[in-house]
C-alpha positions in Angstrom: 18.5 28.0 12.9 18.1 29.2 9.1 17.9 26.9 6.2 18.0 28.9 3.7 17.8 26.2 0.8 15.0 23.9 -0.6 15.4 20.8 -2.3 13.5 20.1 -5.6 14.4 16.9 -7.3 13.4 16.0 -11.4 14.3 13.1 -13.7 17.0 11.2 -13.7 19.0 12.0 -16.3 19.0 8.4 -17.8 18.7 8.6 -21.9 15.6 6.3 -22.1 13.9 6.2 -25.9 10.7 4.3 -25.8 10.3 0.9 -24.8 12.4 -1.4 -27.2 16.1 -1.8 -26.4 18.3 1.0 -25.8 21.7 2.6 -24.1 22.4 3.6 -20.9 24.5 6.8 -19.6 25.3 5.0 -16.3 26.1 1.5 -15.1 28.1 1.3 -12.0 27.5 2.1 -8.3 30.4 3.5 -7.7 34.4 4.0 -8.7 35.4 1.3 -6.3 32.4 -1.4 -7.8 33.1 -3.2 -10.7 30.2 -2.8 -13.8 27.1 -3.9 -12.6 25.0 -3.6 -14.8 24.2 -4.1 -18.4 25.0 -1.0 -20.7 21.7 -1.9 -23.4 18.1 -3.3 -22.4 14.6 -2.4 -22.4 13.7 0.8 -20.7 11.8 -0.9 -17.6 14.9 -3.2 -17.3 16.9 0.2 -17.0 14.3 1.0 -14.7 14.8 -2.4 -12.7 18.5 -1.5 -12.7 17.9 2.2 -11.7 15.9 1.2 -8.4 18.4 -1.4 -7.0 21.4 0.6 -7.4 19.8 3.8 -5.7 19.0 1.6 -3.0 22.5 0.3 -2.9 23.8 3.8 -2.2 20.8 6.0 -0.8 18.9 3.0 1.2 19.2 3.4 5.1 19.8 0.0 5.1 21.8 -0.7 2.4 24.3 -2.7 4.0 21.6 -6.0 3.9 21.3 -5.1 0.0 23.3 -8.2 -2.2 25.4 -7.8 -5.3 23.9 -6.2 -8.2 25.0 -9.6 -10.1 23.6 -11.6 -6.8 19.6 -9.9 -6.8 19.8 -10.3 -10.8 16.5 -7.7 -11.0 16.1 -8.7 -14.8 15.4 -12.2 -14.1 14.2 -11.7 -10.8 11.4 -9.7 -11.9 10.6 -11.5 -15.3 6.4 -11.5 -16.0 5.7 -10.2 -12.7 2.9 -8.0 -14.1 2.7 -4.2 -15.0 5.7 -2.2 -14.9 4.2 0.0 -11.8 3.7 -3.7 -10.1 7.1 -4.9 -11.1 8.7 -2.2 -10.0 6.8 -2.0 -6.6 6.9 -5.7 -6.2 11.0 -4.8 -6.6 10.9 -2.1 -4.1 9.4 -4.1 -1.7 11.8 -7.1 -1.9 14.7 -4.4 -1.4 12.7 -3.0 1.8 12.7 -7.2 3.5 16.2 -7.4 3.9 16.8 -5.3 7.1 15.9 -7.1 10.2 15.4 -5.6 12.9 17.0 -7.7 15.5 14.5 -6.3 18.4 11.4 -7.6 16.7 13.2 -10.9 14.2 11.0 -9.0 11.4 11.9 -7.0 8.8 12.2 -2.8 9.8 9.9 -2.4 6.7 7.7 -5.2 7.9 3.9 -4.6 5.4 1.4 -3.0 7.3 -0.9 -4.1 4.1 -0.2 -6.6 1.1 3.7 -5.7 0.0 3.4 -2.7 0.4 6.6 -1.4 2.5 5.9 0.1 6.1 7.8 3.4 4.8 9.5 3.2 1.2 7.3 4.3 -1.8 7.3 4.0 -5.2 4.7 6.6 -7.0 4.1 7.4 -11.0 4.4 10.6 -12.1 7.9 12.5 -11.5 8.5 15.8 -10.0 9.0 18.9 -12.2 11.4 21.8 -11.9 9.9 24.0 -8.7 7.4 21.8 -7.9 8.3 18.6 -6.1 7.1 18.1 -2.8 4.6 20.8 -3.2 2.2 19.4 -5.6 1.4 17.0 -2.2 -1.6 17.8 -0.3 -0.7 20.3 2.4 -3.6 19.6 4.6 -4.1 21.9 7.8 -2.0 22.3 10.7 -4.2 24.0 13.6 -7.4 22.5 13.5 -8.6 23.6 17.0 -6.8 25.4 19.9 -7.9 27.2 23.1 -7.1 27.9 27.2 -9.0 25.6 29.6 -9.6 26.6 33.3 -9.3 23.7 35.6 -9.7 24.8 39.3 -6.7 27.1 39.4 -4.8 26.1 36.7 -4.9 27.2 33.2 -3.9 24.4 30.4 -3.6 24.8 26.7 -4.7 22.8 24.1 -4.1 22.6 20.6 -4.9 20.1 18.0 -3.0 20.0 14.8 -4.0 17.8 11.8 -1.2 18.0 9.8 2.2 19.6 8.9 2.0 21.1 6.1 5.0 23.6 4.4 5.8 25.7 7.1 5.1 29.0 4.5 1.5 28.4 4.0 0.4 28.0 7.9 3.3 29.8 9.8 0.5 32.5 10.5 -2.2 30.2 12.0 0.8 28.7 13.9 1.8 32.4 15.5 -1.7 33.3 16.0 -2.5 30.2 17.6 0.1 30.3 20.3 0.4 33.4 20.7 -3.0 33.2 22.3 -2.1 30.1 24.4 0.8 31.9 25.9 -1.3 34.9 27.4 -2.5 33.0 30.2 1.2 31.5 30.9 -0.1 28.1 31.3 2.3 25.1 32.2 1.0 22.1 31.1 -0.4 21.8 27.0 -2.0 19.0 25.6 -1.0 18.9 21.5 -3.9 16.4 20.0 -2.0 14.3 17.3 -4.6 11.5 17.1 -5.0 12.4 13.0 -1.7 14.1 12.2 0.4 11.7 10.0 3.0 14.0 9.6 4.5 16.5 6.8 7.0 18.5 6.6 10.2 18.3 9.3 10.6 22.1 9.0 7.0 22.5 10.6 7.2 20.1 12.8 10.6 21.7 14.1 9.2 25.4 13.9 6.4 24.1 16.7 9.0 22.5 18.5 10.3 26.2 18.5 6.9 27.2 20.0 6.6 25.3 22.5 9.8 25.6 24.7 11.2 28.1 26.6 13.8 29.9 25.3 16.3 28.6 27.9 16.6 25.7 25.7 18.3 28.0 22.5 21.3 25.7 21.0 20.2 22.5 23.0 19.9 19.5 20.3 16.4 19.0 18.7 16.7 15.8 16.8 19.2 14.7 14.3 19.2 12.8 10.7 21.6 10.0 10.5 22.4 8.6 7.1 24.3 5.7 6.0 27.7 5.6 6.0 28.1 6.1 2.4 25.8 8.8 2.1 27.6 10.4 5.5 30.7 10.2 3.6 29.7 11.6 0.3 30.4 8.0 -1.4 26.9 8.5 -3.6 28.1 8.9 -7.6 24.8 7.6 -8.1 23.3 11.0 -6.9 25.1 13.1 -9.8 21.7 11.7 -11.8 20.0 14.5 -9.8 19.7 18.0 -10.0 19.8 20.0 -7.1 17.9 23.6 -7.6 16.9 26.1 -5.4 13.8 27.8 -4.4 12.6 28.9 -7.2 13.7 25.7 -9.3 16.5 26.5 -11.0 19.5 25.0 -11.2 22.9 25.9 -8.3 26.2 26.8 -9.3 28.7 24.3 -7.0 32.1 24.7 -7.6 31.8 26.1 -11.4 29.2 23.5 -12.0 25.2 22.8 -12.2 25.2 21.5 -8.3 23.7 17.4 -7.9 22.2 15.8 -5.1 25.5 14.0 -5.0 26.8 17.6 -3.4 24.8 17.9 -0.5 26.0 17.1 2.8 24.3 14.0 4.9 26.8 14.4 7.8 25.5 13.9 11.1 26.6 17.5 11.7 25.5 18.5 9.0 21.9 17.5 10.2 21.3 18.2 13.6 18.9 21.0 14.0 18.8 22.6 17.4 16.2 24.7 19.4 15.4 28.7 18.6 13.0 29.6 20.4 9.7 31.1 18.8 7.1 33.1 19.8 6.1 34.0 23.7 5.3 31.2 25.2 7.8 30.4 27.7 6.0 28.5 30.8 5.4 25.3 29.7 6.6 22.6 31.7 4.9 19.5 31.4 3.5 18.0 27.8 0.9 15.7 27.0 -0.1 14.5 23.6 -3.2 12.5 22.8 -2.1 9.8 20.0 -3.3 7.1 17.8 -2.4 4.7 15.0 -2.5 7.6 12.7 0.0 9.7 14.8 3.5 8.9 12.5 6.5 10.8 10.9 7.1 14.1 11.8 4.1 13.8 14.3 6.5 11.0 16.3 9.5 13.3 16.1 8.0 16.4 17.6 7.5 13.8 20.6 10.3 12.1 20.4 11.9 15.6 20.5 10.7 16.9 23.6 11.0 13.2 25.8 14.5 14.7 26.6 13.3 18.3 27.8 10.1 17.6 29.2 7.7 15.1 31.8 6.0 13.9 28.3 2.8 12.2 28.7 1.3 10.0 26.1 -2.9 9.3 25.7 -4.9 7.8 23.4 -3.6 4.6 21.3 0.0 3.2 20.5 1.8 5.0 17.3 2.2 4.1 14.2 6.3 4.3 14.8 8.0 5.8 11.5 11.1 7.0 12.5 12.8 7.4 9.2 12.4 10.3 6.4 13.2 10.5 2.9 13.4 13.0 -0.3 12.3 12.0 -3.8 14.2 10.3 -6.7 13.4 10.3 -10.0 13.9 7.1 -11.9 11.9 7.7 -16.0 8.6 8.7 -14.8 8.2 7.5 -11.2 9.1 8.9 -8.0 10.7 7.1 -5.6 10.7 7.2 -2.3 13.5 5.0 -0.2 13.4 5.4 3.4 16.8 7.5 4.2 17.4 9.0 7.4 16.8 7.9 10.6 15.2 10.3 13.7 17.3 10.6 16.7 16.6 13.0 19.6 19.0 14.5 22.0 19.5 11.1 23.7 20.0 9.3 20.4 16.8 7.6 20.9 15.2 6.5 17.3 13.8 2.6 18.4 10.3 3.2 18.0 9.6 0.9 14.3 6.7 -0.7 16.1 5.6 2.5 17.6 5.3 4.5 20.8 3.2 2.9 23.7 0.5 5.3 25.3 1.6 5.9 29.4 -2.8 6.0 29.6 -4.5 3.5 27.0 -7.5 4.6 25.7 -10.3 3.9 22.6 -10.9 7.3 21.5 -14.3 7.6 19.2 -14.2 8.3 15.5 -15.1 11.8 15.5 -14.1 13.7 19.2 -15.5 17.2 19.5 -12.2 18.7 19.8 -10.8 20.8 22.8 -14.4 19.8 24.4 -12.9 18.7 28.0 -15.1 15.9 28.2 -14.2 13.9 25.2 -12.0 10.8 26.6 -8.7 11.5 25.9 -9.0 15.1 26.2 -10.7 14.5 30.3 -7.7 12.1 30.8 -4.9 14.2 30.0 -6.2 17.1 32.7 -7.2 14.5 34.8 -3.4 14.3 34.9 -2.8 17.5 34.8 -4.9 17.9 38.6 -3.3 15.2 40.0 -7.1 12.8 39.9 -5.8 10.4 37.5 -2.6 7.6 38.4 -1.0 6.2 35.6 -1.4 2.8 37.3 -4.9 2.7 36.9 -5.5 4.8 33.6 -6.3 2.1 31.2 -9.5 2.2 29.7 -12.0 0.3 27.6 -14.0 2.6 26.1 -16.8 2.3 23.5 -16.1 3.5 20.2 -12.7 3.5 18.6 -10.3 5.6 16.6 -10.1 4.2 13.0 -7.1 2.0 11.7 -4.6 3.3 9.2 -5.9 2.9 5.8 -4.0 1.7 3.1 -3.8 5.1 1.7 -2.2 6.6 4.3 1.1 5.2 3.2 0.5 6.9 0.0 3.7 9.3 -0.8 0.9 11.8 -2.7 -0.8 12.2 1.1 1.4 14.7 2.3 -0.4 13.2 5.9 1.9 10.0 5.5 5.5 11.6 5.0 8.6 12.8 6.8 9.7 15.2 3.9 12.8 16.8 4.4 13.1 20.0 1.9 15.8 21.5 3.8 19.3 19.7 2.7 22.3 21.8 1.7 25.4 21.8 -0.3 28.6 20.8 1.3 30.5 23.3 2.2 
């Protein structure tokens, strides 16, 4: 599948002059709301205003979000601190109001001091052309290589990160291009530091991976909410949507918004075209770990349906939902706004994915070395010398916790970016 069009996202187009009272441009959620909001205040109460009314309309959960009139953010929020902390502290109140009904805590639930599991809130805005690319790309193929065991050939591949798909496409090709000239049928992917990235990578190794005879079968899907499924998001006119080269779309004899693009479910499933010539792979093991999340999740949750998917190492961090950026003054935003669904519209992984062999990895493995742990488990699989039943390990050593920077939008490690959305037809 093509996708030809990028998404690049700058400031809202709110008239903001300093800090002392002011106007706004916009004060209602939508045509159907009544005013919500006042039309003059300070510029971080316009700010206050900006992020709950977003939230309203883009936030996967909105429906647990009050009245505008009911969360009051300009009282709510009154000498909370700093505007970045008041506006975070704000974000993170919006985020506590889903429950998941699985768990009795909130989808969102803090994996550090209110700080949201998956919605950010960053300073500093995205310019024209830049957006997502000023994030750290990282690197994708970190180690790869054919190992003989007995009579059977497995590859292995570790990839650190997925960065934009234009910047390691080549190492990609290269790398499993070489895989796929011994025609091996099992592959062990080592995700144990890959946070994420970009969807479009992740998808485009997807594409390596499987045979061709799965061309036009459902990959995954991104499910929005309702409103933004049924193009009920006025709020979105406040942001440009350019192309490639960051200029502005014509739509309909006019500069196109964000409001334009189409979050159908249709609209959003991506399906498998196969890449490259690797084409005997049947069984897939990945060796995982706290720091395994986003994109890294939904290339496995992508293949469960196709494949006899093994999981090694440590549970997941579980991040099933995505998000683009949103310009509010001079932050970035970040609400969490799609959810992941593979071909069996299975998504329930919030608390992460469970290892099928449980093991403490050390901190720094010697990668694609056969004897490292988690590596010598999954071909222990592979040649049948290893049950499940009686794979659980306790090892010395450990694979490091998620640091609080990992949830930090300008680690392109952290993120399920999609850059791919398109205009409504």
């Amino acid at each position: 599948m093509q996708h030809s069009f990028k998404i690049y996202i700058t400031l809202l187009t709110l008239i903001l002059t300093g800090t002392s009272a002011c106007k706004k441009t916009q004060v209602s959620v939508n045509d159907a709301e009544e005013i919500v909001s006042p039309t003059t205040g300070t510029r971080s109460q316009f700010t206050l205003d900006s992020i709950f009314l977003y939230a309203k309309q883009v936030y996967l959960w909105n429906d647990a979000l009050p009245s505008y009139a009911e969360f009051n953010p300009r009282q709510k929020y009154v000498g909370v601190g700093s505007d970045i902390t008041t506006f975070r502290k704000e974000l993170f109140d919006i985020s506590q109001l889903k429950i998941n009904v699985a768990t009795g805590s909130p989808y969102e639930l803090p994996v550090y001091f209110e700080n949201p599991k998956y919605s950010n809130l960053q300073l500093g805005k995205s310019l024209p052309g830049t957006s997502a690319e000023v994030l750290n790309p990282g690197t994708a193929v970190l180690a790869s290589k054919l190992i003989a065991t007995g009579s059977v050939q497995v590859a292995y591949i570790a990839l650190g990160s997925f960065p934009k798909l234009s910047t390691t496409k080549a190492a990609l090709d290269e790398a499993f291009a070489d895989l796929a000239s011994a025609n091996p049928k099992a592959i062990v992917i080592d995700l144990r530091s890959n946070g994420g990235g970009y969807l479009e990578t992740a998808e485009y190794i997807a594409n390596l991976i499987v045979p061709g005879s799965l061309n036009g079968k459902v990959m995954y899907s991104e499910v929005f909410n309702s409103a933004m499924q049924n193009g009920a998001v006025p709020i979105l006119k406040h942001q440009p949507y350019l192309d490639a080269n960051g200029k502005t779309t014509i739509y309909n004899g006019r500069n196109a918004t964000m409001a334009d693009v189409d979050y159908s479910v249709a609209g959003n499933t991506y399906k498998f075209s196969k890449k490259g010539n690797l084409q005997s792979i049947q069984s897939v093991y990945f060796i995982v770990s706290g720091n395994t999340a986003s994109a890294s999740e939904m290339l496995i949750s992508a293949l469960k349906p196709y494949f006899d998917v093994k999981l090694i190492g440590e549970k997941t961090y579980g991040k099933p939902v995505g998000f683009f950026g949103i310009n509010i003054d001079q932050y970035s935003v970040y609400l969490s706004s799609f959810l992941i669904k593979n071909a069996n519209g299975w998504s329930d992984y919030f608390t992460g994915m469970q290892p099928d062999v449980m093991i403490k990895g050390v901190d720094n493995p010697v990668l694609g070395d056969p004897d490292e742990l988690c590596l010598n488990a999954a071909i222990s699989l592979i040649n049948g010398t290893r049950t499940l039943t009686a794979s659980k390990l306790a090892t010395t050593g450990r694979i490091a916790n998620i640091k609080a920077d990992l949830l930090q939008v300008n680690n392109v490690e952290s993120v399920m970016l999609e850059n791919r959305l398109r205009l409504r037809k």
